[in-house]
ChimeraX commands (.cxc) that place a marker at each C-alpha (Angstrom):
marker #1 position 18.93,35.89,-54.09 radius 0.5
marker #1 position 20.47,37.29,-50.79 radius 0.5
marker #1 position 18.15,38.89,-49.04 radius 0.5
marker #1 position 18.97,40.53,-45.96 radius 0.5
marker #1 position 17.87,39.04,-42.56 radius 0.5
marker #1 position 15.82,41.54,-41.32 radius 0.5
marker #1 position 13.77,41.64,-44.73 radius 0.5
marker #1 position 13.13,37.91,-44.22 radius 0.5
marker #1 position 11.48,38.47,-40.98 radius 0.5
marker #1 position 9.66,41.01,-42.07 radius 0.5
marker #1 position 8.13,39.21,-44.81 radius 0.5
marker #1 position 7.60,36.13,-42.44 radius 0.5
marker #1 position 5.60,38.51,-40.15 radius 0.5
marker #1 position 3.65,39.85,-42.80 radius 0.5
marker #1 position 2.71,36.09,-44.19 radius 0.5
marker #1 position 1.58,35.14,-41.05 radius 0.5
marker #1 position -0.34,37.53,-40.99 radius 0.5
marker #1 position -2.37,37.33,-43.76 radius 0.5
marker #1 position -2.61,33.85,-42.96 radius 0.5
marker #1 position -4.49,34.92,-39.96 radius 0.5
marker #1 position -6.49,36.93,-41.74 radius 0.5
marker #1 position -7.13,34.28,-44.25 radius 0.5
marker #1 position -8.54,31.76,-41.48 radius 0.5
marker #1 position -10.55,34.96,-39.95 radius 0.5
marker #1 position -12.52,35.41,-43.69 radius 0.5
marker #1 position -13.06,31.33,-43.72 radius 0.5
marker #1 position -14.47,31.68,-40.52 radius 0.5
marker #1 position -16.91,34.73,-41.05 radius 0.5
marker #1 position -17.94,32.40,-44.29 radius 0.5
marker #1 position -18.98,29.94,-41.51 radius 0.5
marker #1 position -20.91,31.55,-39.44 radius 0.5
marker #1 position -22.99,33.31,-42.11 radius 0.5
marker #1 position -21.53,37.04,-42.38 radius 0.5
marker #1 position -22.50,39.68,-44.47 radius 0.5
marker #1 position -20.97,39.71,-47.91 radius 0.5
marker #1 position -19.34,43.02,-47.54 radius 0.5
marker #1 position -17.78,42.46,-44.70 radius 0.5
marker #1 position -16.09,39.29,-46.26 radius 0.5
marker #1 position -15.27,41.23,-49.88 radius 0.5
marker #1 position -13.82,43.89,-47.02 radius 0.5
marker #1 position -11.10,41.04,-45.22 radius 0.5
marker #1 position -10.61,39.15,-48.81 radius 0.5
marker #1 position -9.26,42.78,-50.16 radius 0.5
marker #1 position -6.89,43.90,-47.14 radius 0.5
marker #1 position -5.86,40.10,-47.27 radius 0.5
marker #1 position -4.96,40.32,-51.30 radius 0.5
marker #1 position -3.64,43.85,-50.34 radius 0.5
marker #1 position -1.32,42.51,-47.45 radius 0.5
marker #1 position -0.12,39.50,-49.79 radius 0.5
marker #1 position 0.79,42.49,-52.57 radius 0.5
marker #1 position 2.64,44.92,-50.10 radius 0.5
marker #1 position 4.41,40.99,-49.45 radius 0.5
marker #1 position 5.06,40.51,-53.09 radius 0.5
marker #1 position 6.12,43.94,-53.56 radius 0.5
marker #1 position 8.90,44.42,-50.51 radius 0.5
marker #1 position 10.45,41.10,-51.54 radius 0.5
marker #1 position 10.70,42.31,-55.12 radius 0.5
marker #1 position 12.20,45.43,-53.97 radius 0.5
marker #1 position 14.54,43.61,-51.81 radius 0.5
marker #1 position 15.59,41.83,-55.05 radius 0.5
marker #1 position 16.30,44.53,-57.31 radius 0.5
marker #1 position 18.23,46.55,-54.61 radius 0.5
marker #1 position 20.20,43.03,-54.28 radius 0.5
marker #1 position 21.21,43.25,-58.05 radius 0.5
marker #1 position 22.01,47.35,-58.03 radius 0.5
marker #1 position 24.40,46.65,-55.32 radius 0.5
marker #1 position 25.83,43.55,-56.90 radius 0.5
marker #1 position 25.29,42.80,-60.38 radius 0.5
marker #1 position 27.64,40.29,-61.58 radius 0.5
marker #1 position 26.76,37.87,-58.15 radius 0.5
marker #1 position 23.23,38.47,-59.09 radius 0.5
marker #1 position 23.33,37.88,-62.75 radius 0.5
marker #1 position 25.50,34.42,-62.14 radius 0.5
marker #1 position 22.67,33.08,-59.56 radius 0.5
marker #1 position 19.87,34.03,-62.38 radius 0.5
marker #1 position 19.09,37.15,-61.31 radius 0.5
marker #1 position 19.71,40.02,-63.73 radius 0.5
marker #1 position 18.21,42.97,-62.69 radius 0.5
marker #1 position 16.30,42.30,-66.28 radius 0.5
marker #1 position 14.94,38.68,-64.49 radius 0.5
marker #1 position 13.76,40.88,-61.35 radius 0.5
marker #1 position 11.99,43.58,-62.84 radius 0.5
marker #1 position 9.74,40.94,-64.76 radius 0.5
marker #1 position 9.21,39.73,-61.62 radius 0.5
marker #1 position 7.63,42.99,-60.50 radius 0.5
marker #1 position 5.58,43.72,-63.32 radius 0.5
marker #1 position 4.06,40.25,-62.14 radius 0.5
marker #1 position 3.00,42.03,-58.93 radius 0.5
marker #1 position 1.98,45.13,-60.95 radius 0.5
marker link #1:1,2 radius 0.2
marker link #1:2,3 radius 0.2
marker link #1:3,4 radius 0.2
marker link #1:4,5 radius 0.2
marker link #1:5,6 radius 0.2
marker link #1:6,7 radius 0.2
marker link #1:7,8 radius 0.2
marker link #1:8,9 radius 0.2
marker link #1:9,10 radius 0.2
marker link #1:10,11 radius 0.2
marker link #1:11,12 radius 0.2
marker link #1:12,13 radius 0.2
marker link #1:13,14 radius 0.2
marker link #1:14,15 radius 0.2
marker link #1:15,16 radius 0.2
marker link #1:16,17 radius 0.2
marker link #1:17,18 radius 0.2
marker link #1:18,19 radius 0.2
marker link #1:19,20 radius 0.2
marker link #1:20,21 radius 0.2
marker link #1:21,22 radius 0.2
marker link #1:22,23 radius 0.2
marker link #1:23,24 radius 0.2
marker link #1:24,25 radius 0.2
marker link #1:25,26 radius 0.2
marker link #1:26,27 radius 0.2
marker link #1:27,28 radius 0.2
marker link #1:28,29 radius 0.2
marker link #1:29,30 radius 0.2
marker link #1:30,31 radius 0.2
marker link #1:31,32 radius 0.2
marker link #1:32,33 radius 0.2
marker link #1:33,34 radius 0.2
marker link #1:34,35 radius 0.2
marker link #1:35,36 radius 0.2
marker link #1:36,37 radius 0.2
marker link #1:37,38 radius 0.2
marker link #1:38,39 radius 0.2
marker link #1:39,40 radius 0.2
marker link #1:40,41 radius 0.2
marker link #1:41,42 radius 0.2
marker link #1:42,43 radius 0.2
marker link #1:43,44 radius 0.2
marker link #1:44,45 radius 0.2
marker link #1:45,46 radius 0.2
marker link #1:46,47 radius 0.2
marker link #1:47,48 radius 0.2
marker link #1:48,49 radius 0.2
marker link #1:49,50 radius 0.2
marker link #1:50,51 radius 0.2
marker link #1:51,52 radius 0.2
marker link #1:52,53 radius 0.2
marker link #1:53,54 radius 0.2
marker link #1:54,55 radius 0.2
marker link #1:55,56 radius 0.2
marker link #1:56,57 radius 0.2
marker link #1:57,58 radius 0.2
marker link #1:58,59 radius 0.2
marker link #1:59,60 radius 0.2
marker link #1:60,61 radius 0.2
marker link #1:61,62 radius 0.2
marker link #1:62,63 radius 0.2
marker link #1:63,64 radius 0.2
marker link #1:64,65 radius 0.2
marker link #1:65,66 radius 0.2
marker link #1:66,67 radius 0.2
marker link #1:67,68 radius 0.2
marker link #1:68,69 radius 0.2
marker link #1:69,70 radius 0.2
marker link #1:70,71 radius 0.2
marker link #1:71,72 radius 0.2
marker link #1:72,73 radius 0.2
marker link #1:73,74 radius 0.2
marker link #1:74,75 radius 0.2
marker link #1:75,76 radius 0.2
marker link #1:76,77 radius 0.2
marker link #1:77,78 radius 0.2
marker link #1:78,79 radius 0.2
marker link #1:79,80 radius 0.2
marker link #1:80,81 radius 0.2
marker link #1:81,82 radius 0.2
marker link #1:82,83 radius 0.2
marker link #1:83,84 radius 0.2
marker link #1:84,85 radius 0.2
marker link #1:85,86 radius 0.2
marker link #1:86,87 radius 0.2
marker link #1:87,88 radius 0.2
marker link #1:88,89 radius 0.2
view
C-alpha cells in the first residue's frame, strides 16, 4: 500500500503517543493509583490506537479509489481493505 508521506508521520506521531501514554498507565499502576483514573488513561489509550487504526485504513481505501488496478495487483482490492476496517469497527 502507498500511503502518502504526510499520513505516515501522522500515524508515527500518533503511535508515539499512545506509547507514552501506555508507559504513563504502567506507571500510575506502580505507584498505587486509583482504579478510575487508570480505566480513564487505558480508554483514551485504546481510543488513540483506534483513531490510529482507523486513519490508516482510510488512507488505504482512498489508495485503492484512486488506483484500483495498482492496488488490486499488490493485494489490495478495495474488497481486502474494507475487511480490514470492519476489523477496527
Amino acid at each position: 500500500m502507498d500511503l502518502p508521506e504526510e499520513t505516515i508521520s501522522d500515524l508515527t506521531k500518533r503511535l508515539h503517543r499512545v506509547e507514552g501514554q501506555v508507559r504513563g498507565i504502567a506507571q500510575m499502576l506502580e505507584d498505587g493509583r486509583e482504579c478510575r483514573d487508570i480505566v480513564t488513561q487505558l480508554s483514551a489509550a485504546n481510543r488513540a490506537l483506534e483513531q490510529a487504526g482507523f486513519m490508516l485504513v482510510a488512507a488505504g481505501l482512498t489508495w485503492c479509489v484512486e488506483d484500483p488496478e495498482r492496488s488490486a495487483a499488490e493485494g489490495y482490492a478495495i474488497e481486502d481493505v474494507q475487511k480490514m476496517f470492519t476489523k477496527l469497527a
